[in-house]
N, C-alpha and C positions, 0 to 999 in steps of 0.2 A: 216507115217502120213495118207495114202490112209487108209489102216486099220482100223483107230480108227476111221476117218470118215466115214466109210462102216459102223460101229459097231455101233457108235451113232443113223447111219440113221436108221437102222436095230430096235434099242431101240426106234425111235420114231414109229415106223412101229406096234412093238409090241403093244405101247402104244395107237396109234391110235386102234388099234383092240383092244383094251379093253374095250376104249372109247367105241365102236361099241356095242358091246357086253354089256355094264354096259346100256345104254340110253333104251336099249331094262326092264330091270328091274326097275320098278317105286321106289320098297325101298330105291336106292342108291341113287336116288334124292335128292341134298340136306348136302351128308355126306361130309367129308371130300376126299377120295376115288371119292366119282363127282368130287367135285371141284377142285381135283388135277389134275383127264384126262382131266378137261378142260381146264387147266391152261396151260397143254401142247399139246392141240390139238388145241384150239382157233389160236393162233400167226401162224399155218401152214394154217388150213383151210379156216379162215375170207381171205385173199386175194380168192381164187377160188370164195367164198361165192360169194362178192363183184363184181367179174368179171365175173360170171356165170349169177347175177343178169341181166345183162345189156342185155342178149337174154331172148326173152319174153317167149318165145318156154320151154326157162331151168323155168322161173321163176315161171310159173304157173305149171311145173309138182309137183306132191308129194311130194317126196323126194328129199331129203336133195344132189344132188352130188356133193356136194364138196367137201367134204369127201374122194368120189371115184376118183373124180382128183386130190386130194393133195396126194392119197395114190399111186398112177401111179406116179406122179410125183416125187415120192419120190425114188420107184421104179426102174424109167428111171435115176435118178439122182446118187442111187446105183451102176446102169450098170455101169454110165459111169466113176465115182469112181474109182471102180476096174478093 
């Protein structure tokens, strides 16, 4: 059972770096391929979003990290999985 949830987590990890990588290319904007990393990116990243929001220090930088704390957290939560 640790396994398959190691493998899953791993599968959103991938997905998340696709996500990452497609936002970067304006064409996919839109397609189906968008909408699908978002559909599985969205449900992990909007809590960080949300809870990053609340420091002003996070809210007014550039980018996006919530991203990079849901992908740590995913990460840490892999570790301790296995």
């Amino acid at each position: 059972m640790r396994q398959i949830i190691w493998w899953l987590l791993t599968l959103l990890q991938y997905i998340m770096l696709l996500a990452a990588i497609a936002s970067w290319i304006p064409q996919l904007y839109g397609t189906k391929l968008h909408s699908f990393l978002q559909r599985c990116t969205e449900p992990v990243t909007a809590p960080f979003r949300k809870l990053l929001n609340r420091i002003p220090a996070v809210r007014d930088f550039p980018l996006d990290i919530s991203f990079l704390a849901a992908y740590l957290a995913l990460t840490i939560l892999k570790r301790l999985v296995y």
